[in-house]
N, C-alpha and C positions, 0 to 999 in steps of 0.2 A: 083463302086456301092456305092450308099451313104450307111450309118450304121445308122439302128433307134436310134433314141434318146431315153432314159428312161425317165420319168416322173420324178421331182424332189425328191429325197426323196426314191426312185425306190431303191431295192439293190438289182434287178435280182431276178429270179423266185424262190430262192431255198429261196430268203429273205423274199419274199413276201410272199410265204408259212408257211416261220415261223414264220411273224407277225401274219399273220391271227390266227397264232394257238395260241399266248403270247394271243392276243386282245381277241381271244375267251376263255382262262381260266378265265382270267382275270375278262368277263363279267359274266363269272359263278358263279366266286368266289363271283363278288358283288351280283347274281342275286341272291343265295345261303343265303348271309349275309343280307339281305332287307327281305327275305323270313323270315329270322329266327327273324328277327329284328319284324317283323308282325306278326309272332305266341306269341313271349314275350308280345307284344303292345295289342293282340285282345282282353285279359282277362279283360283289362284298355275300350282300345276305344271301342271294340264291346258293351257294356251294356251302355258309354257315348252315343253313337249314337244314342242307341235306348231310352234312357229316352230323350236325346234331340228332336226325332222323335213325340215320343208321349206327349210331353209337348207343341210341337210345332205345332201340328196337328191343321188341321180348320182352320188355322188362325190366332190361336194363338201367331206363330213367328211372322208375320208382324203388329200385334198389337202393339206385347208388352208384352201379355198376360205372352207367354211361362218363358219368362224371368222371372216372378215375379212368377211364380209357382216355379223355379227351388231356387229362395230366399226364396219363405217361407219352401220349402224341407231343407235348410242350416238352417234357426232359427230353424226347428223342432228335427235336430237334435242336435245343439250345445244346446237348453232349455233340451234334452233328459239326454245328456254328464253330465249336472250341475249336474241335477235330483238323477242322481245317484251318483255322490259323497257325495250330502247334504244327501241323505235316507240312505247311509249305514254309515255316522257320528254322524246325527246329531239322527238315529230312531234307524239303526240294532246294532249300538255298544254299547250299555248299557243295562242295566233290562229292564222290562217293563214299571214298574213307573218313575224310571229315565227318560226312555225316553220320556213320554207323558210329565212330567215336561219341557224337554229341549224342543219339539215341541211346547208345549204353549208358555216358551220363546220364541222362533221362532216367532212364530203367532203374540204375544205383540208386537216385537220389528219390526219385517218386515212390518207382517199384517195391523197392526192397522195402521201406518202411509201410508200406501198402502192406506189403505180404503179414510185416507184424501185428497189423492193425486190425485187418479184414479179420481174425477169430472173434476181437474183443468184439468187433459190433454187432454182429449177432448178439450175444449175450448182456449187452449193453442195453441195446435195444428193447429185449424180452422185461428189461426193467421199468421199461418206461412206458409200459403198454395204453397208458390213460393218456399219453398224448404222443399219440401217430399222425394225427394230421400236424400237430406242430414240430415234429421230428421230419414230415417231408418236406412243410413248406420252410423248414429250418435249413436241409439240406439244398434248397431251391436257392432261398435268399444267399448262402454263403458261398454257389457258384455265383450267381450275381454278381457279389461284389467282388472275389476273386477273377472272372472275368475283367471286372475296370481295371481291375492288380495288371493284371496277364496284356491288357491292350498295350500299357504304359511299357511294360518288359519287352513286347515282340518290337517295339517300335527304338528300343535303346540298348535290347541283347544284355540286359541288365540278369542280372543272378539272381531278381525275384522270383525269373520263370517257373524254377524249377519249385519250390515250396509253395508259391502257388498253385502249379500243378497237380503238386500233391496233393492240396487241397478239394481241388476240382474231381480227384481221381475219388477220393475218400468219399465226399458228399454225393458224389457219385453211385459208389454201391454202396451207400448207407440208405440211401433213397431207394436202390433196388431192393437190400433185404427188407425192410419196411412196407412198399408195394407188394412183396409177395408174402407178406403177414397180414394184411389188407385182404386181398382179394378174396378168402374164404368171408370175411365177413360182408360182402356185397353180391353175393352169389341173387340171384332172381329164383322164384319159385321155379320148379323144374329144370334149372341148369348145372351140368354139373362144370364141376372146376377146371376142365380141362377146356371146355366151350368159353369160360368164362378167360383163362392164361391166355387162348391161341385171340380173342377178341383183343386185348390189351396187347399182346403181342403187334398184332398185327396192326394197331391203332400205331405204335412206333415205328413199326418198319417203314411206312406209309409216308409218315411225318419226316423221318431220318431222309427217304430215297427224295421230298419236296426238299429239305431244306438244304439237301449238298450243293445241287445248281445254284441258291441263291447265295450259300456260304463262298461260291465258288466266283459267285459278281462280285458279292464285294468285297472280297478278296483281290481282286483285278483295280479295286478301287484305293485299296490299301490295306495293309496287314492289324491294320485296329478295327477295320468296318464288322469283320464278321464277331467279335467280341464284345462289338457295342450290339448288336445283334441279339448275340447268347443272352448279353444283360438285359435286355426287355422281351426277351424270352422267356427269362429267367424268374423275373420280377412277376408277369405274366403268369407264373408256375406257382410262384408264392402265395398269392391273393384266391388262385383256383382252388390253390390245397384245403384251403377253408371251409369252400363250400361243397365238401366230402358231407356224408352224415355223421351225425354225432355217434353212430355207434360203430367206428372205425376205430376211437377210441375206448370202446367200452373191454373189457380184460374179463366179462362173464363165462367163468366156464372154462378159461384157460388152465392152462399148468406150463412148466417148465419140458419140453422133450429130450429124451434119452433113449437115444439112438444105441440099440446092443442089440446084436444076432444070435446072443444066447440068453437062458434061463435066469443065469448067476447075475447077469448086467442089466438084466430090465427095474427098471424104476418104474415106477409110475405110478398114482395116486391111495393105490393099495398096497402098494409095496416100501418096503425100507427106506426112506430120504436119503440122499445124498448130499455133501459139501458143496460140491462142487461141478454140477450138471456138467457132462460135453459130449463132445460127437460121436455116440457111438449109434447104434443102430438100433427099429426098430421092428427089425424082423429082417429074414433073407432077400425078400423080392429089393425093400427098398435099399438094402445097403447095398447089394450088388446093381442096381439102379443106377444109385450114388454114383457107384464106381466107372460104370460105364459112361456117363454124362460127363462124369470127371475127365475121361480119355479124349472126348468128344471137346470140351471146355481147350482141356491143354492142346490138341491141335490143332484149335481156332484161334489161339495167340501165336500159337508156334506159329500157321502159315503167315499169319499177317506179318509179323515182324522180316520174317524167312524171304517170302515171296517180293514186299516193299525193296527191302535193296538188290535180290538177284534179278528182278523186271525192270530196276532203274539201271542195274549193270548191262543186263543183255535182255533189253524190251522184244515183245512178241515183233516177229521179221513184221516187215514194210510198219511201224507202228513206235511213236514216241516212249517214254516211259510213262507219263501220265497216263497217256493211252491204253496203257496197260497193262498199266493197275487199274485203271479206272475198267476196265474189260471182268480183270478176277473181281474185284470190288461189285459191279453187277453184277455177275455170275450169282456169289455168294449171298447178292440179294434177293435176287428172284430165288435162290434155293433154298432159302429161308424161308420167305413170306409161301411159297408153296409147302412146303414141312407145315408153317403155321394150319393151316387152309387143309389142307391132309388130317391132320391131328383131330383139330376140331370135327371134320367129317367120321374117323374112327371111332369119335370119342372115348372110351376106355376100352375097347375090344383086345382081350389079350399083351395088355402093355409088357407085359417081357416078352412077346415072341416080336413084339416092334422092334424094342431096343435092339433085341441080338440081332434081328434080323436088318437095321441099318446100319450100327455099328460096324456088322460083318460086311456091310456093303461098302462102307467109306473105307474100309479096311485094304479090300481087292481096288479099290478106285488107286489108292495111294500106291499101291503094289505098280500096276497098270503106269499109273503116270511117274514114279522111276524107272520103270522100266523102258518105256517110250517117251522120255520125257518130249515137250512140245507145249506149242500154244492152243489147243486145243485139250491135251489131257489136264494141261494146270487150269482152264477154266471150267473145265467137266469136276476136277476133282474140289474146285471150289463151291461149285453149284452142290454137289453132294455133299460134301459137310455142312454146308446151311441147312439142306434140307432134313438130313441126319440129327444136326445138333438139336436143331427145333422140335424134330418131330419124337427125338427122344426125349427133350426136357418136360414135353405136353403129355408125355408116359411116365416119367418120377412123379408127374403133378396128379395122376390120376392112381399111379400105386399110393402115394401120399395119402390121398384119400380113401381109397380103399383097404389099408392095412393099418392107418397109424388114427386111433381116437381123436373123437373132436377136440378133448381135452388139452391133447399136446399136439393137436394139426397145427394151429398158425407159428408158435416155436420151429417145428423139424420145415416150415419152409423157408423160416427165415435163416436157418443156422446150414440147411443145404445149399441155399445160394451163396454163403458164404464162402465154403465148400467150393463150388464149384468156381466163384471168382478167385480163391487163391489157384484154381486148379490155370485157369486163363493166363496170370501173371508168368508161372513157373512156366508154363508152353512159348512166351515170348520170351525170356530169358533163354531159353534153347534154343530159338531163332535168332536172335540175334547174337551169337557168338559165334557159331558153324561157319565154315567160310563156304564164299558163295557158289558151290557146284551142286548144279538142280538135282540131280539124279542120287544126288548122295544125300541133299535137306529132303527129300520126299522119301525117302527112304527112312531116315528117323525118324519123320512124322509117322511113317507105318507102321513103326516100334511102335511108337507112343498109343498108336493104336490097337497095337495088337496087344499088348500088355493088361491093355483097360476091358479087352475082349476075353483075351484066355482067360482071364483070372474071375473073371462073373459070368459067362455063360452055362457053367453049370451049375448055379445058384437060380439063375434066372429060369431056364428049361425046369429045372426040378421043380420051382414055384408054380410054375404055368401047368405042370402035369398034375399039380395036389389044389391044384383053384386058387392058390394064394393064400390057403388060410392050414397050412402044414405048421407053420412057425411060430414060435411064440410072440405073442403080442403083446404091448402096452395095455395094460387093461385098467 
């Protein structure tokens, strides 16, 4: 009788038995350690997943889109990280008057050369249109490294602070007008640009209101923690900007925008060249737009600077000074992130009867809270201009679109934010020199506002009653 043969490898049934059982701890033990390895990991990937989901929704991922919302979430937070190492050096750590002396320092040395600077980049910019991704993640890498500047100064009061700050400020809105030269070219099929501004918007706001509590530990840890912070934030931001799509850099289609409210001063690819492009208009809605955002801008620097030392001088009753500020500072944030969230639901519906009509609202708010001043009218009046400032800027983005050619779209949004960031600067430079009685600084915030109101509501109204298309256009 032949004898079966065992299979190679076989070592008879009592062997076979006790592999099965080694192979089967074995897989337990991995299946066990994968298990555990996934409950460590979900704290991590689980909330990556779902910001990646919702960033990337609609369409967003095969854009382009998502990607650039997830980068202006990394600059919101690493400008958050700075913020608060410069506020509790350069404002919380001294007297009162000390400190308004050091911030107008500040403002002198930063500021003012900010203010010279901010026209060129715009137009600086519009030169270099073949490379935006490396103009942002240029702008990333060189707060980076000015952050390690900025650790070594807050920690020895050294005089590099301030030119590195500058730095910080610059690279700052150089990044911003560039993102908003960006964003029309990652728009998703069926989205318009205003869904697409209030998405990226809101992707910072998000990021900005995570990263203060943690800028604010380790702060408590020491005044270099939250800069070491920005810098792998930073660095973070740099490596991301990469992986934009290549046609962020592509300049198809572009032209130079020239911004003129009349016939004589429009430029544009059929008409006369000019020397030397600048900021004039192109057409009624958007310039008186401009103008309104611009009032909106300036008394968003005015309060900050304004409010910062007259709440450290005479803080809300029963309530520290951090407290509030930290009080107007959420106000203003939830009043934003809702303006955002608002906008986006609007979408373009009548954007000049928006503007005038929240302009007009921050207007009587301002009015209101000099007249009663209190801890409750300055954070009502804070929460309204968030929601104003936003909800008008997500209306220039949608006039933008609707009045001004593709040809010269991504120029007039880059050379508008510019606009509007000197508009920012000039608003804290009024705040900070007024001395400190409430009733009198909300009062000239309401200048500021009414100014930027009277003088385009009826530009804006007239627009809205001819459909937007009365004026003449960039054609």
């Amino acid at each position: 009788m032949a004898t079966a043969r065992q299979p190679n490898g076989a070592t008879g049934i009592g062997g076979a038995k006790g592999g099965r059982n080694r192979g089967g701890g074995t897989g337990r033990k991995r299946g066990s350690l994968r298990a555990l390895g996934r409950a460590l990991h979900f704290p991590f990937s689980g909330p990556a997943r779902g910001i990646r989901k919702a960033t990337h929704a609609h369409g967003a991922g095969e854009s382009g889109l998502g990607k650039l919302i997830e980068l202006h979430a990394v600059n919101g937070a690493g400008d958050m990280m700075i913020t608060v190492a410069l506020a509790s050096t350069v404002f919380f750590s001294v007297p009162t008057d000390e400190a308004r002396g050091r911030v107008a320092l500040y403002l002198g040395i930063t500021m003012a050369p900010f203010t010279i600077l901010a026209p060129v980049i715009g137009p600086l910019l519009d030169r270099i249109p073949h490379g935006r991704r490396a103009a942002m993640a240029g702008a990333m890498f060189a707060r980076a490294m000015l952050a390690l500047v900025l650790a070594g100064a807050v920690a020895t009061g050294s005089i590099e602070l301030y030119p590195a700050a500058l730095g910080v400020l610059v690279a700052s809105k150089a990044y911003g007008v560039v993102r908003s030269a960006v964003v029309p070219r990652l728009l998703p099929p069926r989205f318009s640009l205003v869904k697409a501004n209030s998405r990226v918007t809101l992707g910072g706001l998000l990021a900005t209101g995570i990263a203060a509590p943690i800028g604010a530990g380790l702060q408590a840890l020491g005044p270099r923690y939250p800069l070491y912070g920005a810098f792998v934030i930073f660095v973070a931001g740099t490596i991301l900007s990469f992986t934009l799509p290549p046609k962020v850099d592509s300049a198809k289609g572009e032209d130079t925008a020239l911004l003129a409210a009349d016939e004589q001063h429009l430029h544009g690819p059929h008409r006369h060249p000019v020397k030397r492009p600048g900021l004039r208009t192109v057409g009624i809605a958007v310039t008186h737009a401009l103008g309104a955002n611009a009032a909106l801008r300036c008394l968003s620097g005015f309060l900050i600077f304004f409010l910062a030392f007259l709440l450290r001088e005479n803080p809300m009753s029963g309530q520290s000074a951090a407290v509030s500020l930290g009080i107007v500072a959420v106000s203003a944030g939830v009043g934003n992130a809702c303006g955002t969230a608002v906008g986006a639901w609007l979408r373009s519906r009548a954007p000049e009867i928006i503007i005038v009509t929240v302009v007009g609202f921050v207007l009587l708010a301002a009015l209101t809270a000099a007249a009663f001043f209190g801890a409750v009218v300055v954070a009502f009046l804070a929460a309204t201009a968030g929601f104003a400032q936003a909800l008008a800027k997500l209306s220039l983005d949608a006039l933008i679109q609707r009045d001004v050619p593709e040809l010269v779209r991504t120029s007039a949004f880059a050379r508008s934010e510019t606009l509007l960031q000197v508009s920012w600067v000039l608003g804290g430079a009024i705040g900070i020199v007024l001395p400190l009685k409430g009733s009198l600084g909300l009062l000239v915030g309401a200048t500021i506002v009414a100014v930027g109101w009277l003088t385009t509501i009826k530009g804006l109204i007239g627009s809205a009653r001819h459909g937007g298309h009365n004026h003449p256009r960039v054609t």
